[in-house]
LUMLO-981172 format. One record per atom (N, C-alpha, C, O): x, y, z; residue in three letters. Coordinates in steps of 0.02 Angstrom, whole numbers, plus 50000, padded with zeros to 5 digits. Layout:
REM residues N
XYZala
...
//
This chain:
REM residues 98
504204996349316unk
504834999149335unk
505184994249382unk
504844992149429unk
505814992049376unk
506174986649401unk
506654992249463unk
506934997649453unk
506564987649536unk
506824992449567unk
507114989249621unk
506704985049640unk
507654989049657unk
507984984349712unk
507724983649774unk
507564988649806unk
507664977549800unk
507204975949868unk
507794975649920unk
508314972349919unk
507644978549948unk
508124979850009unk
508004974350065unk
507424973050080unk
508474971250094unk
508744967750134unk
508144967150177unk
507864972450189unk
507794959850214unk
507394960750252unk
507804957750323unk
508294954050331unk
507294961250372unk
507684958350449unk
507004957450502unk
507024956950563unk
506294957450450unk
505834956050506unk
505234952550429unk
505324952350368unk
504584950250481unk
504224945550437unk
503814954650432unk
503794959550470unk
503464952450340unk
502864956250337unk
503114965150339unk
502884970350363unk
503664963250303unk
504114971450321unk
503764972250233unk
503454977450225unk
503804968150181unk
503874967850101unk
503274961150112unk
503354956550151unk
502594962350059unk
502164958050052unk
502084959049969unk
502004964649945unk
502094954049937unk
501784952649886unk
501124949849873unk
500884945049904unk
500854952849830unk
500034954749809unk
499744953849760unk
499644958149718unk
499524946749756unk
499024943649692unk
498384941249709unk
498204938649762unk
497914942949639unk
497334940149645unk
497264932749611unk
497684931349568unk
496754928049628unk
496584922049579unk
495954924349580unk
495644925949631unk
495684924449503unk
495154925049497unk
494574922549489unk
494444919249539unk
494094922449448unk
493664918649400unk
493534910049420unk
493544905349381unk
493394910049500unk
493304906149555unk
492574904649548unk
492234909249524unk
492264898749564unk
491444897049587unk
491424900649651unk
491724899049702unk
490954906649642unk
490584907849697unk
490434902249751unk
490174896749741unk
490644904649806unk
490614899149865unk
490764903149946unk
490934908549970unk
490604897049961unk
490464900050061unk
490034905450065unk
489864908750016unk
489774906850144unk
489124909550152unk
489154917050112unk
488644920150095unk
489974919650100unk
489874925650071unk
489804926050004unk
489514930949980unk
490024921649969unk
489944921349895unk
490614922149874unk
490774922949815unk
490934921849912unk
491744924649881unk
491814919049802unk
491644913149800unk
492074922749753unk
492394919749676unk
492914924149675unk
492844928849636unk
493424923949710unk
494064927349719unk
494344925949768unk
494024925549820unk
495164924749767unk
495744924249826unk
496184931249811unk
496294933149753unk
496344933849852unk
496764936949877unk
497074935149910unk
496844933349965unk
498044934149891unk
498554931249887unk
498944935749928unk
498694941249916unk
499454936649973unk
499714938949999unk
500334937150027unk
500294937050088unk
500944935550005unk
501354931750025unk
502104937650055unk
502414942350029unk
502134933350139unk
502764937850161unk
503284937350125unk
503394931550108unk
503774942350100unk
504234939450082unk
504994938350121unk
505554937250097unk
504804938950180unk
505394937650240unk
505224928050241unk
505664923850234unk
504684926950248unk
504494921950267unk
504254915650210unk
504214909450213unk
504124920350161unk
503894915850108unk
503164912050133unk
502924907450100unk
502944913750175unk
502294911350191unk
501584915350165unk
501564921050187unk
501204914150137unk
500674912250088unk
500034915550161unk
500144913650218unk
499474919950148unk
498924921750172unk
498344922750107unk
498344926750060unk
497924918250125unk
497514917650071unk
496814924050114unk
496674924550173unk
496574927150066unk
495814929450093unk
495434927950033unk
495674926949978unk
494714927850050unk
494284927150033unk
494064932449998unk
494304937550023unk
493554934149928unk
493554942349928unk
493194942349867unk
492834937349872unk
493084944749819unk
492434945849754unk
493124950449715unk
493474954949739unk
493134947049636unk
493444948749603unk
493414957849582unk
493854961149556unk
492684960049605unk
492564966549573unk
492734973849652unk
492624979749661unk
492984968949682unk
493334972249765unk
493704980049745unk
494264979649720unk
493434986249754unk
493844992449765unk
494524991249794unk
494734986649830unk
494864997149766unk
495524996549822unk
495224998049894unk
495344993949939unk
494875003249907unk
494535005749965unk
494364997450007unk
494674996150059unk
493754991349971unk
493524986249989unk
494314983850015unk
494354983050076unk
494864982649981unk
495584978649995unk
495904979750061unk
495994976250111unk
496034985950043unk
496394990550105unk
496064988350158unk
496334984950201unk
495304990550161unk
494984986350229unk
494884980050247unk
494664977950300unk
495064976850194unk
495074969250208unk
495704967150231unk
495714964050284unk
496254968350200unk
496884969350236unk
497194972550297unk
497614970450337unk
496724980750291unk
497024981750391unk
496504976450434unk
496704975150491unk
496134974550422unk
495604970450468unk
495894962450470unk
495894960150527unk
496094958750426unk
496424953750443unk
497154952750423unk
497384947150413unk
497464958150417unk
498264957950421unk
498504960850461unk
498584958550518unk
498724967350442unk
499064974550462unk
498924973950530unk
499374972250569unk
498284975150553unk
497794972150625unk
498464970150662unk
498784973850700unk
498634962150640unk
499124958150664unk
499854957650689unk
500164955150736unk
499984962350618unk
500774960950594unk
501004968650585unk
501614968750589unk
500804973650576unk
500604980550583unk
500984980450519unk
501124975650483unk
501124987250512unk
501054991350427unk
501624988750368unk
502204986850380unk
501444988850333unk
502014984250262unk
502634990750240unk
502484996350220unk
503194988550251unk
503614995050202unk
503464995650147unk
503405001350124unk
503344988750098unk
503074991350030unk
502634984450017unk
502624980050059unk
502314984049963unk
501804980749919unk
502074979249857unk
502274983849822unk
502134970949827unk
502524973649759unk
501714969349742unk
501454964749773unk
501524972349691unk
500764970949640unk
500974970649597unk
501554972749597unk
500724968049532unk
500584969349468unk
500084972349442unk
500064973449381unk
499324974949508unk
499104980049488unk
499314986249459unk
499904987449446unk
498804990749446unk
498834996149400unk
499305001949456unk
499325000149515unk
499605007649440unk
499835012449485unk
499175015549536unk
499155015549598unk
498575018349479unk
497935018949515unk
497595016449583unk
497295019849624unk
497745009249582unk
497295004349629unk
498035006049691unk
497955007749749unk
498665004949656unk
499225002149728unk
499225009649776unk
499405009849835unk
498915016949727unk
499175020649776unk
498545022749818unk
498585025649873unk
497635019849769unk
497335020249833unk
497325015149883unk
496945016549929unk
497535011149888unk
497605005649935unk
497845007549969unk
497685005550025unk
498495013349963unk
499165015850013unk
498675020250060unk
498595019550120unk
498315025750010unk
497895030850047unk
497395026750089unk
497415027650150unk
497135024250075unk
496465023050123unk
496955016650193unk
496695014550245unk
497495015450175unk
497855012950241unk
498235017050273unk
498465015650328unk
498325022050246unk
498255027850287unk
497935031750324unk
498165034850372unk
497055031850292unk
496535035150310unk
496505031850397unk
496385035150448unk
496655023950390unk
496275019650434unk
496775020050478unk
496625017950534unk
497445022450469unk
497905023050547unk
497845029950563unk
498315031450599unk
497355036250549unk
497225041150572unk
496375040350644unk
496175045450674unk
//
């Protein structure tokens, strides 16, 4: 569904959300996956580390723990994930600001 992005006036207000996948397992955790995260106020690029077979539940906490943490809560997420995964990602970043 194609839908209009509204005007930004702060960084990390609108983040875009890709995976690279099918990576050599590497570093002490084993990560074979990036998780891509790019502001789009800023156009600046946050890479994480992360295992291609990651829950939304696993994301969400990987994201309030080294993002949100930081830069606090996103107005929106644009993914090319499934509807499924983007709206538990929403819930369980919700769960975690209760």
């Amino acid at each position: 569904m194609m839908i209009q992005i509204q005007e930004l006036k702060s960084s990390w207000e609108i983040a875009h959300m890709d995976w690279v996948t099918a990576l050599l397992a590497g570093g002490d955790r084993s990560y074979n996956a990036c998780l891509v995260l790019v502001d789009r106020y800023r156009k600046a690029p946050m890479l994480l580390g992360c295992h291609k077979d990651n829950t939304a539940m696993d994301t969400a906490i990987m994201i309030w723990n080294k993002v949100i943490s930081h830069t606090g809560l996103f107005q929106n997420i644009i993914s090319d994930r499934y509807s499924k995964f983007t709206s538990a990602l929403w819930k369980t970043s919700i769960t975690c600001l209760e």
